[in-house]
C-alpha positions as CSV (number, residue, x, y, z in Angstrom):
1,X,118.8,82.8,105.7
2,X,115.9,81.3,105.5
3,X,111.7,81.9,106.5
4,X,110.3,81.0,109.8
5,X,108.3,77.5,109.1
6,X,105.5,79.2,109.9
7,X,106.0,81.2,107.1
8,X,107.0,78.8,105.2
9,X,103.6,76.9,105.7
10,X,101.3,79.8,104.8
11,X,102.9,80.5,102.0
12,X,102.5,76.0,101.3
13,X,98.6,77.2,102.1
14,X,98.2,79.8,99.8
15,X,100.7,78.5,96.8
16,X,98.0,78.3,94.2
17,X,96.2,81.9,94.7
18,X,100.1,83.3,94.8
19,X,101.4,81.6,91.5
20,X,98.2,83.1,90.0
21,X,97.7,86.3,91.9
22,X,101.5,88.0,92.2
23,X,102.3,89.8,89.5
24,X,106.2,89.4,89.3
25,X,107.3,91.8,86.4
26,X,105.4,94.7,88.3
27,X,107.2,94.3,91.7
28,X,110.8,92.7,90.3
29,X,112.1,96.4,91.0
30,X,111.0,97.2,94.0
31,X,111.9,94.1,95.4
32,X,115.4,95.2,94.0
33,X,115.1,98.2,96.2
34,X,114.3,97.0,98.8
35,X,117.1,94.6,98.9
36,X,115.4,91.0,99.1
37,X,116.3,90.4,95.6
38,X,119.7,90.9,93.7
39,X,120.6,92.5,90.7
40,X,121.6,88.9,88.6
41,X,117.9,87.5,90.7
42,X,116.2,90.1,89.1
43,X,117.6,89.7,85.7
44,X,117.1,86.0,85.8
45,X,113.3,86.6,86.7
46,X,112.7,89.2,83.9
47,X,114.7,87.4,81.7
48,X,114.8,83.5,81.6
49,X,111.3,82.7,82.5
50,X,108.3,81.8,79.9
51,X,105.9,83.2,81.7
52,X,104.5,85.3,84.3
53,X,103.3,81.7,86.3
54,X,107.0,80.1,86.2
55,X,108.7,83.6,87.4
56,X,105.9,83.7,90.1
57,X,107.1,80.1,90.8
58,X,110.6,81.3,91.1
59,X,109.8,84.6,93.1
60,X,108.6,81.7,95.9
61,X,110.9,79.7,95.4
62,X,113.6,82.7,96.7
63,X,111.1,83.7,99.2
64,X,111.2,81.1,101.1
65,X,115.5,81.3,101.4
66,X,114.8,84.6,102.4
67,X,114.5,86.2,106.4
68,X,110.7,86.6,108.1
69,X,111.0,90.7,107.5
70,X,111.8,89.9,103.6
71,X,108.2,88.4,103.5
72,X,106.6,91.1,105.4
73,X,107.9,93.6,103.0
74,X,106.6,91.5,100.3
75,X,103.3,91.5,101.6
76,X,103.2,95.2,101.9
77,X,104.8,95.3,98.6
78,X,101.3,93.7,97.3
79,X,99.0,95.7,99.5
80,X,100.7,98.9,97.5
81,X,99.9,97.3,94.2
82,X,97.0,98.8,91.7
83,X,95.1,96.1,91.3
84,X,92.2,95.4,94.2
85,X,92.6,91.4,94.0
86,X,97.0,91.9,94.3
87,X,96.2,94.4,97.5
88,X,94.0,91.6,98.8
89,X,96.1,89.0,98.6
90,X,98.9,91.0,100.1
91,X,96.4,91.5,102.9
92,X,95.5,88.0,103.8
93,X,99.3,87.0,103.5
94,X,100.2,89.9,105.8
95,X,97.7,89.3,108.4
96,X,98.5,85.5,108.9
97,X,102.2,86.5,108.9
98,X,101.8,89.1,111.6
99,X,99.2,86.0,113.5
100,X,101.8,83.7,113.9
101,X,102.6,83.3,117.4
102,X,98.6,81.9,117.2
103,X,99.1,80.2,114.0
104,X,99.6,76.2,114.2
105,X,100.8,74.0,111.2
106,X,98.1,71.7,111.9
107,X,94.7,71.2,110.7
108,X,92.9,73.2,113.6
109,X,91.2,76.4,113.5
110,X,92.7,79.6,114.4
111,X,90.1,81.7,116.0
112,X,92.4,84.5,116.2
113,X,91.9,84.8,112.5
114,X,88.8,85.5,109.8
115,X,87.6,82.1,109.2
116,X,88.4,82.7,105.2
117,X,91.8,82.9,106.1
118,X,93.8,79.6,105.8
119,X,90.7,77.6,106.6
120,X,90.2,74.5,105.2
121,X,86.7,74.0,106.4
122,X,86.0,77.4,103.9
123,X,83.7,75.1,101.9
124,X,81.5,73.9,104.3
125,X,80.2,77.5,104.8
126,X,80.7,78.6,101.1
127,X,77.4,76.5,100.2
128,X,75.3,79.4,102.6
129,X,77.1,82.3,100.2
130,X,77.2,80.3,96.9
131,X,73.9,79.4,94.9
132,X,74.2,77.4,92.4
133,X,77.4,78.4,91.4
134,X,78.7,75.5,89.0
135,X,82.0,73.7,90.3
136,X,85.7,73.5,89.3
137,X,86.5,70.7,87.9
138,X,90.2,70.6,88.9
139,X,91.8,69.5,85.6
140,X,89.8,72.6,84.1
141,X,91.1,74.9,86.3
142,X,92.2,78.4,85.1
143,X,95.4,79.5,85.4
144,X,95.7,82.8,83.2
145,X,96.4,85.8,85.4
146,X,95.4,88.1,83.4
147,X,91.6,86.8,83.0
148,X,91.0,86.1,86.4
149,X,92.4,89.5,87.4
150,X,89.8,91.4,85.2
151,X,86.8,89.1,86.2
152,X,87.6,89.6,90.2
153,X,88.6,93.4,90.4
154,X,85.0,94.0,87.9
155,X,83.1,91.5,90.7
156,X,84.7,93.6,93.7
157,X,83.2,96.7,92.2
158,X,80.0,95.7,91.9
159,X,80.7,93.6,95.1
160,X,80.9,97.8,96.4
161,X,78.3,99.9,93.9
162,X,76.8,97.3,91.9
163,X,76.0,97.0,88.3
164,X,76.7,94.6,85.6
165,X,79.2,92.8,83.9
166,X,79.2,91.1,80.4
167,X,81.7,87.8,79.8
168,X,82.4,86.5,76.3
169,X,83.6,84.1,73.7
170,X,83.0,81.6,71.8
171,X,81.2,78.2,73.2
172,X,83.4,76.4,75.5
173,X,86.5,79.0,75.7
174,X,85.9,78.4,79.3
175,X,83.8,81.1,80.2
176,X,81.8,79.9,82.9
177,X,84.7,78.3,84.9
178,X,86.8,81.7,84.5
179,X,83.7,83.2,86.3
180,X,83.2,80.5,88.8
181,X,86.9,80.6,89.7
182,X,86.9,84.0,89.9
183,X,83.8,84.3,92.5
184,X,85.2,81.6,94.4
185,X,88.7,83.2,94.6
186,X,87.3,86.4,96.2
187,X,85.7,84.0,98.9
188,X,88.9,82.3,99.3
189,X,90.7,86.2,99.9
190,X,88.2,87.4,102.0
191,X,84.5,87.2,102.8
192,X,83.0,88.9,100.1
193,X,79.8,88.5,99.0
194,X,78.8,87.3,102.8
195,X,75.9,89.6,103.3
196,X,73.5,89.3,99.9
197,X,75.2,85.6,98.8
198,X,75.7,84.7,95.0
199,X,73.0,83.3,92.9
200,X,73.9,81.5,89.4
201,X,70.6,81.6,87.1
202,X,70.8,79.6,83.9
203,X,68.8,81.9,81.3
């Protein structure tokens, strides 16, 4: 058993919002009912890994020695989840799964799909939708779940009914990046903030 290479490859596309986005402790079960993990697989996940990043690592890892309708659960498995970003994720996963038959491995764009999904030329349009918003610098980059979860599913409600949201800690616990990242990961999952744009004021 094994996935599809063109499974395989949007899951090589989407590696980084997946180690940080699936939360594996969550799902371990169901996957377990659903048969695409065992009962020794589970127990390994819950019980030999550090973190929540290295079992997500793992989770992957098995994905990818498991069959194309294994995957498809799994991305239904997400869409079910609680948290707005996880159902997203699943989403965009799902939809480039079930878009395969127009899905290349190359570098060209797939007009079948929404243009945030799986395109690499994403940043040449984000500058239109993002003001000002400072950039990652890659060897800062965030990688705690559980920050980045909080920030995006507060932006994706006031991405729907507005309002405010207040970010803190001390000078340079890396707030501004955790914002940044998290802005720029909603843009990555889908097109939010398309319509009105972003705008980062310094005060």
């Amino acid at each position: 058993m094994v996935l599809s290479q063109n499974l395989i490859d949007i899951i090589e596309k989407n590696y980084s919002k997946m180690v940080m986005m699936i939360p594996p402790r969550e799902i371990l079960i169901d996957l377990r009912g659903l048969h695409i993990l065992s009962d020794d697989e589970v127990d390994e996940l819950k019980d030999d890994c550090r973190n929540d990043k290295e079992r997500a690592y793992r989770l992957i890892k098995t994905l990818k020695s498991r069959e194309d309708e294994d995957f498809y659960q799994f991305c239904r498995l997400l869409q079910e989840q609680q948290v707005k970003a996880v159902q997203l994720l699943g989403q965009s996963l799902y939809h480039q799964a079930v878009s395969v038959p127009q899905y290349t491995s190359t570098n060209e764009q797939d007009n079948s799909l929404p243009p945030i999904f799986g395109n690499q030329k994403l940043w040449t349009n984000a500058s239109s939708i993002l003001h000002h918003v400072p950039e990652i610098p890659a060897r800062r980059y965030i990688q705690r779940h559980e920050i980045i979860t909080a920030i995006t599913n507060q932006l994706l409600l006031i991405n729907q009914d507005g309002g405010h949201i207040f970010v803190y800690g001390k000078p340079g616990s890396g707030k501004t990046i955790a914002v940044s990242q998290s802005i720029r990961h909603l843009l990555e999952i889908d097109q939010y903030f398309g319509k009105n744009g972003v705008y980062w004021i310094k005060i």
